[in-house]
N, C-alpha and C positions, 0 to 999 in steps of 0.2 A: 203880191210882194214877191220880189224875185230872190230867190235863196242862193248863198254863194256854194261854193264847187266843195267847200271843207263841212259845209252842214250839211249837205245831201251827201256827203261818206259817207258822215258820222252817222245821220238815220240809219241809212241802209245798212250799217254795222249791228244797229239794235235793233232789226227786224230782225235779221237774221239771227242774231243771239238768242231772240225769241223761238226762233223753230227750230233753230241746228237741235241736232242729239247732244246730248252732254259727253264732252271728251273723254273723261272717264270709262263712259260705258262702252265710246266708239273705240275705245284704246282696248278694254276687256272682249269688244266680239274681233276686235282684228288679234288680238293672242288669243284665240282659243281658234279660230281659225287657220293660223299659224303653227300651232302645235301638231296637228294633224302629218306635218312633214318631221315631225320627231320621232312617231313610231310609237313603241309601247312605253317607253319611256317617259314618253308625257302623261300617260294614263292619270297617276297619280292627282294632279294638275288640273288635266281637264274633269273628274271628277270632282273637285270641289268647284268648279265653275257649273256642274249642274245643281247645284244650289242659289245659285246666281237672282237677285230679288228680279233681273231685268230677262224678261221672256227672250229678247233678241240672243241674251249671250248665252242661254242654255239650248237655245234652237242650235249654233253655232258648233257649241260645245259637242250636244250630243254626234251631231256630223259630222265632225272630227274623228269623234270614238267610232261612230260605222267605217270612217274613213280607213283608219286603222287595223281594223278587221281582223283583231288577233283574239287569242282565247284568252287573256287580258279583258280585253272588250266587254265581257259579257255580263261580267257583276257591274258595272257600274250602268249599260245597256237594261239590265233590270232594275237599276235605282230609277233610270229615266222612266220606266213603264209608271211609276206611281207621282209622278210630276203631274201638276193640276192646267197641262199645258196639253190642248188635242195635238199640234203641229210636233212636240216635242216628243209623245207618244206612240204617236205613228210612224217617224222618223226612229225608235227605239224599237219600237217591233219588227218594222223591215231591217233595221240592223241584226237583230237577233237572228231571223230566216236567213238572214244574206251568211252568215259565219258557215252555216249548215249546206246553203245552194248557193255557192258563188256567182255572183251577179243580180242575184235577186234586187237591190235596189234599184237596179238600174229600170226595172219591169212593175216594181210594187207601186203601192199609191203614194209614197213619197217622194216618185219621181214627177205626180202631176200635182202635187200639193202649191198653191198658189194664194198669198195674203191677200185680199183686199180690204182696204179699212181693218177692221177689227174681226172681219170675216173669215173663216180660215174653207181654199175651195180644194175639191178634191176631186178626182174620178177615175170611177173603177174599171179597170178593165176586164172585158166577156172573158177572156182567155184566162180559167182557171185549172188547170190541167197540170201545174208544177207540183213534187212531190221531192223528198228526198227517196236517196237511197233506202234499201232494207237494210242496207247495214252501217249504216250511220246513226250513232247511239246521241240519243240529246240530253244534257242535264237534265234532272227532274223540275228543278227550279226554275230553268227557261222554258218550259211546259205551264208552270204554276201561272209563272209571272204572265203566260198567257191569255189562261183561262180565267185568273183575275180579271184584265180588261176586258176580254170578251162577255164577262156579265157584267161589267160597272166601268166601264172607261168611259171618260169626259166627254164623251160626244156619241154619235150612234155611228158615226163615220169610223172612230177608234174601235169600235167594236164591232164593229163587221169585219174592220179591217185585221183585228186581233183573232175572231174566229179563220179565216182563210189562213193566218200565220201555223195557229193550231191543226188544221189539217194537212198543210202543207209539210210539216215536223212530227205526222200522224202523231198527234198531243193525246193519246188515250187518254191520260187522267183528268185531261181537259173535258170531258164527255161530258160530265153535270153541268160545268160552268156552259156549255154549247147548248142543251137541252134546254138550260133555264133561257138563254137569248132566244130560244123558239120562241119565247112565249111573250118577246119584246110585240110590237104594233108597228114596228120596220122592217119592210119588205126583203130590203136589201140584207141587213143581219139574220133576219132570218134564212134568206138563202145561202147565205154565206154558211152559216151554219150546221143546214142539210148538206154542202157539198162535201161543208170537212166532215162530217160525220158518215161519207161515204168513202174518203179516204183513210181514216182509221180503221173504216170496217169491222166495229165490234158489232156482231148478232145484240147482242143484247140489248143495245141503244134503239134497234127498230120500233119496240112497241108504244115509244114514249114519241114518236112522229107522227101516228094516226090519225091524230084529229088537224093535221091540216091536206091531209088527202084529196076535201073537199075545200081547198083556200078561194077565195076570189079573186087571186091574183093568180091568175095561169103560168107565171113563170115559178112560183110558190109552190102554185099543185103540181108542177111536173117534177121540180124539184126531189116532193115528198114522196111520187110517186117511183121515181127511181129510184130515190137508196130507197126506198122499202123493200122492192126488188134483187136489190144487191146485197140486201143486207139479208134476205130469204124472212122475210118476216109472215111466213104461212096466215097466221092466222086473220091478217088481213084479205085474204083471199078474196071475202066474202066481200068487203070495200073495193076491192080493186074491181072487181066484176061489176059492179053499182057505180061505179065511175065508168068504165067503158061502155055501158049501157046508156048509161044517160049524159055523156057529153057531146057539149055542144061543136067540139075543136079536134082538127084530125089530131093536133099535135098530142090531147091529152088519150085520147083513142090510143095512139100509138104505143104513149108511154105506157098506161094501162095493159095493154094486151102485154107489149114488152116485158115488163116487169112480173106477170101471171106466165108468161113464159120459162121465167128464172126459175119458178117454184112449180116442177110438171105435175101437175096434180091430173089422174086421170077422169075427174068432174069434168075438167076443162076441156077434156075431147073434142066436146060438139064444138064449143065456141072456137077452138083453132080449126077444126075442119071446116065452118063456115067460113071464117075469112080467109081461107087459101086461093080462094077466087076472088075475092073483093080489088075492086079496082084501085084501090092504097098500095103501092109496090110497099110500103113502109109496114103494113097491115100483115100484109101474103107474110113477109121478111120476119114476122113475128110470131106469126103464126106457124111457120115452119121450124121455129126454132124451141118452139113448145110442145110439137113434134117430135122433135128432134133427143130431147130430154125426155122424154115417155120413154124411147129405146125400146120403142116394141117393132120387134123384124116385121111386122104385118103390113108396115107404113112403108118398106122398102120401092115397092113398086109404085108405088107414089110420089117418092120423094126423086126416083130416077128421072119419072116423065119430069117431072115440075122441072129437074135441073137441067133436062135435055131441049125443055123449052121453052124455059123464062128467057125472058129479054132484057129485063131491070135487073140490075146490079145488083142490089142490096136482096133481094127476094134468090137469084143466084143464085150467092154467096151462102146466105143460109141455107139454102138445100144441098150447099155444096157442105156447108158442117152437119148436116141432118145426117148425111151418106157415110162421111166420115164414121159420126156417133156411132153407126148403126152396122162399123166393121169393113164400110170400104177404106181402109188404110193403106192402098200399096201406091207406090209412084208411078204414074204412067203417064204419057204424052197428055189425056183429055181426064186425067182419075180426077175426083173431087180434092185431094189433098193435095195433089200437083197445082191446081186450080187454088187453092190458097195459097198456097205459098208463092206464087207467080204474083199474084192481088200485092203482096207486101213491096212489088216494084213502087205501086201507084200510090202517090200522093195524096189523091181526093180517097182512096177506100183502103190502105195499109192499116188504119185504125180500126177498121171494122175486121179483116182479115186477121190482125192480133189479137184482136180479146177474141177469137174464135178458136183460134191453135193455142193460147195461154188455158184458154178451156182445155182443149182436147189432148194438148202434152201432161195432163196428167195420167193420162194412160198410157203404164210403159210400152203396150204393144203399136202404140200412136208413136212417140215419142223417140223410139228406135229410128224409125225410116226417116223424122227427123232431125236427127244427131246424122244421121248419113250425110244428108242432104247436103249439109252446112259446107260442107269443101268445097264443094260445086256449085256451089251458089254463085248470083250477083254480088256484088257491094252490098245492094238494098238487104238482099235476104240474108247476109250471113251479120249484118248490122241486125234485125229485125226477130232473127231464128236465133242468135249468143241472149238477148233480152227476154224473151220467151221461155228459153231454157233456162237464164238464173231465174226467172218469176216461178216454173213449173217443174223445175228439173229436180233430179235426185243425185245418187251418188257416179248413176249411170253419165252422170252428163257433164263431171269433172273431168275425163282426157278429153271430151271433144270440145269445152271451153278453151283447157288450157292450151290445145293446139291451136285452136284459130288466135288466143293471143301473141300467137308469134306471127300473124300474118301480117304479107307487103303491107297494105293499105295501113298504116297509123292507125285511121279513126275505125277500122275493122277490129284491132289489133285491142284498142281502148273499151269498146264495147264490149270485147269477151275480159277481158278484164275485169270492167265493173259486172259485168254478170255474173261472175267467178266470186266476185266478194258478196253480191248478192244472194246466191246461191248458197255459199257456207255459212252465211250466217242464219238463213233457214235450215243447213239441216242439225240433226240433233247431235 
């Protein structure tokens, strides 16, 4: 039977009535939507829309209020943390980071958050290396409302992704709630976990990490194996050695010796005098820098050959900090501390050559000839030597901040700047 042209509307009207969204709601996520070009002024507004019975218009809502990004934002940004919503969640956690490290959304997991069906997908990126300043103070409650999620948020995605906020905002009082997610059966929270609690860097948290030293998940064990280290947690010593012995992987080898490095205990002699030869440039590298922190003069003449001629970079470098350590301090065309601080040109190894002078500028007789330096530097090194010196500097190293913030280059000029703020709020 053939249908006229006005009852094949008419259907096609009540199909679609059947699936459209209800006007209503389509009307409430285009104003909350909308409001976000209002400012703080809508604040008001869009928090009673995260109460909203319909998930789409609190999704909305909430990324508005990130949109907004005022200190307004952030009480209603922690009403969103306790919404029974993972998307609405994680969208309120990277809000909360983002007020503290601008641009942070744009890099967090809310930027690859993706519905399908009822599924909420998400993915997390390797690159976790963002921190705030030292001198950027966080509410206590945008901490709390952290470490809430991080042991109990709505999904295991919310709280990995809530641990990484916390260490990114060094969440110290977040520690418990971070320790308790160790003990989650997710790899990924659990990592996330160990990192930030290598960013907060409280000692104290080390000895509650121990029993995953041995994980079966190598990115897990390495994990725990480094902040143990960073965190100097000696009394694992005896674990750390029983891992480097019996692994299977150079990677956890590495981290192993690495980490028994941080802590120079003179037991460990033998074991870094064996591997100064081992064919691991990664190995020698760590080995020398366990050396290096012993600080016994007897090692000098050893550590000269190794640096006169290593060929691997990373092995180098560290005999070129072992030499340092051990009182070669002056500047000279081939010295080891000229040899670092030339390294902070380079892209692939400036991260290796900073946490080495962030070590070593805490010794003022170090730290002198690198306050000289700085005038005369590159871009790279007078960017690289203002950062250095707000992480390790003292009162000595306020005129030679405050003069490089008046230098040509702007973004030379910005870095001794934020150094300078970092700086005094470390000291006493």
């Amino acid at each position: 039977m053939l249908l006229s042209r006005p009852l094949i509307a008419c259907l096609l009207a009540c199909a679609c009535s059947l699936t459209a969204e209800p006007p209503a709601t389509a009307q409430r996520v285009r104003t909350a939507r909308e409001l976000a070009r209002q400012g703080s002024d809508a604040i008001p507004k869009l928090e009673l829309m995260l109460r909203d019975s319909v998930t789409e218009v609190r999704v909305e809502a909430v990324k508005s209020i990130v949109a907004i990004d005022t200190a307004a934002s952030l009480a209603p940004l922690i009403q969103a943390t306790r919404d029974n919503d993972a998307e609405v969640q994680i969208r309120a956690t990277d809000g909360l980071v983002n007020f503290y490290l601008p641009g942070y959304v744009g890099r967090g997991l809310s930027s690859s958050l993706r519905r399908v069906g009822n599924a909420l997908k998400a993915h997390f990126t390797d690159t976790n290396e963002q921190t705030i300043g030292g001198y950027v103070q966080v509410r206590p409650e945008v901490i709390e409302a952290l470490g809430k999620l991080a042991r109990g948020g709505v999904s295991l995605e919310v709280r990995a992704n809530a641990a990484r906020a916390a260490g990114i905002l060094r969440g110290q009082t977040a520690i418990p709630d971070l320790i308790e997610a160790l003990h989650s059966k997710d790899d990924q929270l659990i990592y996330e976990s160990l990192i930030a609690l290598q960013k907060i860097n409280d000692p104290s948290a080390a000895p509650r990490i121990e029993f995953l030293l041995r994980d079966l998940d190598e990115k897990v064990q390495l994990a725990a194996i480094e902040t143990t280290g960073l965190l100097r947690n000696r009394e694992a010593l005896p674990q750390l050695r029983s891992a480097l012995a019996d692994a299977q992987s150079a990677k956890v080898r590495r981290a192993a010796l690495t980490a028994m490095a941080m802590m120079p205990d003179p037991a460990s002699r033998p074991i870094y005098e064996r591997y100064l030869t081992d064919r691991d440039e990664g190995l020698r590298a760590a080995a020398l820098e366990g050396l290096a922190r012993l600080k016994d003069p007897a090692d000098l003449p050893a550590l000269e050959k190794i640096y006169a001629e290593e060929a691997k970079r990373p092995a180098q470098l560290a005999a070129a900090f072992g030499l340092v350590m051990l009182g070669r301090s002056q500047i000279a065309e081939f010295s080891p501390l000229q040899f670092l601080i030339n390294t902070l040109n380079s892209v692939a190894w400036r991260g290796v050559a900073r946490a080495y002078l962030i070590e070593l500028a805490r010794d003022p007789a170090i730290r002198r000839p690198l306050q000289e330096q700085v005038q005369g530097g590159t871009k790279d090194e007078k960017i690289e030597l203002a950062r250095i010196l707000g992480v390790s500097g003292d009162r000595d190293a306020v005129p030679c901040l405050e003069a490089l913030s008046h230098d040509a280059d702007a973004e030379v000029g910005g870095a001794a700047l934020e150094a300078l703020r970092t700086l005094k709020a470390r000291l006493p």
